[in-house]
Each structure stands twice: as C-alpha cells, then as structure tokens.
C-alpha positions in Angstrom: 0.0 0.0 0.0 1.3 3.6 -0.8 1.3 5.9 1.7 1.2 9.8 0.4 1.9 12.5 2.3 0.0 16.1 1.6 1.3 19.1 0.7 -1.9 21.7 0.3 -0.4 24.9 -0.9 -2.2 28.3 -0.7 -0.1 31.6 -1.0 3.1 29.8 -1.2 2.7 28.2 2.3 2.0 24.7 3.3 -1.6 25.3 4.6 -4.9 23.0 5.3 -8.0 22.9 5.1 -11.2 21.5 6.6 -13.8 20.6 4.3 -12.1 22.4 1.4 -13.5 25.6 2.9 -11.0 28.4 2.1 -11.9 30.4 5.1 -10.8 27.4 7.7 -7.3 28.0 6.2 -4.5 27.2 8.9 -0.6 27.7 8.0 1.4 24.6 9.1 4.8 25.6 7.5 6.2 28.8 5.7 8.4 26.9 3.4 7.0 23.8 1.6 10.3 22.3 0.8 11.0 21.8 4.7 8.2 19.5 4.5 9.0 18.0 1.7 12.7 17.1 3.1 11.2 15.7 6.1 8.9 13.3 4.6 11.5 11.9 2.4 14.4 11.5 5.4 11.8 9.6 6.9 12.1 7.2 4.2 8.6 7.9 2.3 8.8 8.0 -1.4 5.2 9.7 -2.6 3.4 13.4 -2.4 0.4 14.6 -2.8 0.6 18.4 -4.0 -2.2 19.8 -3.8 -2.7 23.7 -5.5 -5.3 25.2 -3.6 -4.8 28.9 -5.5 -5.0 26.7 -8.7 -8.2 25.2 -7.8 -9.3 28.0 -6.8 -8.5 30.3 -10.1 -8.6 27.2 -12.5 -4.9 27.6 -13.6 -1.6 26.1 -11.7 -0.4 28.5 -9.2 2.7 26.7 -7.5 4.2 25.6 -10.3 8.0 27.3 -8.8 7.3 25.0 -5.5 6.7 22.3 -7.8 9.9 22.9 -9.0 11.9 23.5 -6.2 10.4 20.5 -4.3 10.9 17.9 -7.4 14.6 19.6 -8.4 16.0 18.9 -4.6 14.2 15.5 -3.1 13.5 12.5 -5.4 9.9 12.2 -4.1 7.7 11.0 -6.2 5.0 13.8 -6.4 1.4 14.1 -8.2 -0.1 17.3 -8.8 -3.2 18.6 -8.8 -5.5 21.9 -8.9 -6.1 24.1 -11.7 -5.3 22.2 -14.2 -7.6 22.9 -17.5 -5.6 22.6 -20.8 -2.7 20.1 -22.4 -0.3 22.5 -22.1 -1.3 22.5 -18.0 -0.7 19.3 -17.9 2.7 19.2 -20.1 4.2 22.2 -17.9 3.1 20.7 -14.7 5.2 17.2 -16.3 7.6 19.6 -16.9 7.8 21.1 -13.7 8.7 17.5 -11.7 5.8 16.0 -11.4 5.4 12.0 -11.9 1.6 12.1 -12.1 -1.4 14.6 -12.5 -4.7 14.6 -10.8 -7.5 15.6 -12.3 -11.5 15.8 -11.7 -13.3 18.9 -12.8 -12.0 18.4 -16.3 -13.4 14.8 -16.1 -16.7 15.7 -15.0 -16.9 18.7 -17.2 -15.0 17.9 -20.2 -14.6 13.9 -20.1 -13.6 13.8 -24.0 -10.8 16.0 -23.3 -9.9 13.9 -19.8 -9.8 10.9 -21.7 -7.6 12.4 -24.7 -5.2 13.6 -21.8 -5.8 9.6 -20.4 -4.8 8.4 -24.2 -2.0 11.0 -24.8 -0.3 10.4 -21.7 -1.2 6.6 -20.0 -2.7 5.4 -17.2 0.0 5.4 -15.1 -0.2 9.3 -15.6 -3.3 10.5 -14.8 -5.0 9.7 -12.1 -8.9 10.4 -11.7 -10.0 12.7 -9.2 -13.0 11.7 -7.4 -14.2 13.5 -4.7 -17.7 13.6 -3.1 -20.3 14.2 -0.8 -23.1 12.4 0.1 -22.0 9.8 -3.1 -22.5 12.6 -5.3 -19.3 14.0 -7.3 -18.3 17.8 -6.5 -15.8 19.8 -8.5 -13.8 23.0 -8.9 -11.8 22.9 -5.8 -15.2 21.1 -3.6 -17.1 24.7 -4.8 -19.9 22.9 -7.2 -21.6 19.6 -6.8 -23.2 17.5 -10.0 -25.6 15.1 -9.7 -22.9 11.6 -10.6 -23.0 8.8 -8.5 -19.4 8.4 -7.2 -19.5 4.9 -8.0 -20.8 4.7 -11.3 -18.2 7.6 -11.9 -15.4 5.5 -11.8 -16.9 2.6 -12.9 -17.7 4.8 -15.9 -13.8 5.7 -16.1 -12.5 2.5 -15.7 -14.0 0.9 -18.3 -12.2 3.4 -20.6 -8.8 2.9 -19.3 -8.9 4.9 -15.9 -6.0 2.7 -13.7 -5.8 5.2 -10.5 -8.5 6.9 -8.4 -8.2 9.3 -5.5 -11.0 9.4 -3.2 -11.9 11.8 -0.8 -15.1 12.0 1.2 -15.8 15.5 1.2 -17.2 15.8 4.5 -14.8 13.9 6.4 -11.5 16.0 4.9 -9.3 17.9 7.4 -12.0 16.4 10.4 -9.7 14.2 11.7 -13.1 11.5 12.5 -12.1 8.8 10.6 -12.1 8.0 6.4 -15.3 6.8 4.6 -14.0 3.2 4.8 -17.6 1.6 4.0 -17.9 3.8 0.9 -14.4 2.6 -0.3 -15.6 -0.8 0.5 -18.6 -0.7 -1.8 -17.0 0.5 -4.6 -14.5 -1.8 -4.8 -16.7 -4.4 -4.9 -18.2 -3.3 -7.7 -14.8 -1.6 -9.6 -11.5 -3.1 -9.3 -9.4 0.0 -9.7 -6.3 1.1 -7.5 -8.3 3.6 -4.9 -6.6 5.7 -3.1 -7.7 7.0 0.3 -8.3 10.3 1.2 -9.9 12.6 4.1 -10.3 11.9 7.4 -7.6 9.3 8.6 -6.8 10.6 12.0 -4.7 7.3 13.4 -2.7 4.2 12.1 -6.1 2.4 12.6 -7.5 4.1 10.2 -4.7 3.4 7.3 -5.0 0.0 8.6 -9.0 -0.4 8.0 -8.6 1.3 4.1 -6.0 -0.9 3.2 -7.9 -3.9 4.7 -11.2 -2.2 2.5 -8.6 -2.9 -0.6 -7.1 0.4 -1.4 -4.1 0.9 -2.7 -3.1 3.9 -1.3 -4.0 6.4 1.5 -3.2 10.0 1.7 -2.3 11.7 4.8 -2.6 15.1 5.9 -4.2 17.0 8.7 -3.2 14.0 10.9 0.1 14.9 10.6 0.5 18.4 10.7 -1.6 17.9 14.1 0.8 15.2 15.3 -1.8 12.6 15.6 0.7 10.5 12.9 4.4 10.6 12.9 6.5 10.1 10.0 8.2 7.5 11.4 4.5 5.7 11.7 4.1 6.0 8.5 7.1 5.0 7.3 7.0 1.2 9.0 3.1 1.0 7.1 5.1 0.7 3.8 
C-alpha cells in the first residue's frame, strides 16, 4: 500500500483545510520544501501536492514550489488543482511531477480527460473523485453535480482509468475517521487502484482502508496535528 503524504499549498505556504473551505485556512509551514525534506528523510517515497490557488482560479499556481520541491528531493510527487488545458498538464510534467490529478476536467470535459488519459497513459493521470453524500463535487469542492461516485469510476474505468483518489468531502481535514464503508462498496463493484483520502486521523484508520482494498491512502491533517508521525508511517510501507 502507498502511503502519500499532503502538501496543500495556498499563497506559497503549506496550509490546510477543513472541508475544502478556504476560510478554515490554517498555515502549518512557511516553506513547503522543509516538509517536503522531512517526509522523504523519513524514508517515504510519494506526495500529494495539492494547489489550492489553482483550484481556486482554474490555472496552476505553484508551479515554482513544484519545481523547487521535485529539483531537490527525489519524491515521487502528483499534482493537482487548476489544471484545465494540455499544455497545463505538459508544464506541470515539466515542472517534476510524476503524475497529475484531475477531476473537474473529467466531470466537465470527459472527452478532453480521456484524450489527456490516451496522450499520456494510465500510469499518468489519475482520476480525481471527490464527493459528498455519493455525489461527485468539482472546482476545488465549490460545485456539486448530480454523478453517483460509483458509477463515476466505474464509468472511467472501463475506458482505461488505472488510479482513483477518493476523498469523502465531509470527512477532509476532520480528523473523525475516512469513509471506509464507501471505499468498500466501490470496490466491490470496480477493481481499480483507490486511493484514500480525508479523514484518517490514526494508524487504525490506514489500517482499515487498506484492509477495504485500497491501494493507497493519503495523509494530511493528521500529521500536521501530530496525531501521525513520520516514522508511523514509514513502517506502514
């Protein structure tokens, strides 16, 4: 199982969330690259960067961080927020990233998702999937649709879709547990590698998603908040 660690970037700064409401914004770190050096002298190989001004303005923001943090660690780092065009994606590549994450495109604009999918390869692009009450919600967690988070995916997969983030909308940054049962159902129904995300607040709780079958689990405000050392998460891998 992959554990990721988050990086949510907002202004520059390593910040979080709660809920994906910008006005809960809490600054954990000044410099993201500190972060970043930590997780991998712990001995973790995968981030999550997350660009909360690109989600938020539906362009990449960070891409310089991006940079800096791929140029001086060898951690292997997907990307996502703000990404709407080709060229997005090619620069964010560009920049040091291994994979892209993307969901309001897919939702919005799934011919041009999949022709980024078919351009690129699965191992590439990962779909984003994030939701509330089963239902997908897009741009940065600021508009919800009316998809069925399973048949989503199920949708994607069929069509070549190999990884899946997550996150339970209403669980993110609460630090109450992830949506374990939802994981669960779909993959029982979709055999796709799922990765966790929102809510794990223990090493329970990356024990009970991998147990669900996911392949991966992202971590975040349980760190920050010291509820999860590095070191923890280091002898999960």
């Amino acid at each position: 199982m992959r554990i990721i660690v988050a990086i949510d970037l907002m202004g520059g700064k390593c910040v979080r969330l709660t809920r994906g409401d910008f006005k809960t914004k809490k600054v954990y770190e000044e410099d993201p690259l500190k972060i970043a050096r930590a997780i991998e002298d712990s001995g973790l190989q995968y981030l999550h960067l997350v660009d909360l001004d690109g989600a938020k303005n539906r362009r990449p923001e960070n891409l310089r961080i991006l940079e800096k943090i791929a140029s001086k660690t060898n951690l292997r780092i997907d990307y996502g927020g703000g990404i709407r065009t080709y060229d997005d994606l090619l620069t964010v590549f560009n920049a040091g990233a291994k994979q892209v994450t993307a969901g309001s495109i897919a939702v919005h604009h799934p011919d041009l998702f999949l022709e980024w999918l078919n351009r690129l390869g699965q191992q590439k692009i990962i779909l984003g999937a994030d939701f509330i009450d089963s239902k997908i919600a897009v741009e940065g967690w600021t508009e919800n649709s009316e998809k069925d988070i399973t048949e989503f995916i199920s949708g994607y997969k069929s069509k070549g879709v190999k990884y899946v983030i997550c996150t339970d909308i209403k669980k993110d940054g609460m630090l109450k547990g992830p949506a374990t049962t939802v994981y669960r159902e779909i993959l029982n129904t979709v055999k796709v590698n799922l990765i966790a995300s929102g809510g794990i607040s223990s090493v329970r709780d990356i024990e009970s998603v991998r147990a669900a079958g996911c392949e991966g689990a992202i971590i975040g405000k349980a760190f920050y908040e010291g509820r999860i050392s590095l070191k923890e998460l280091e002898a999960l891998c």
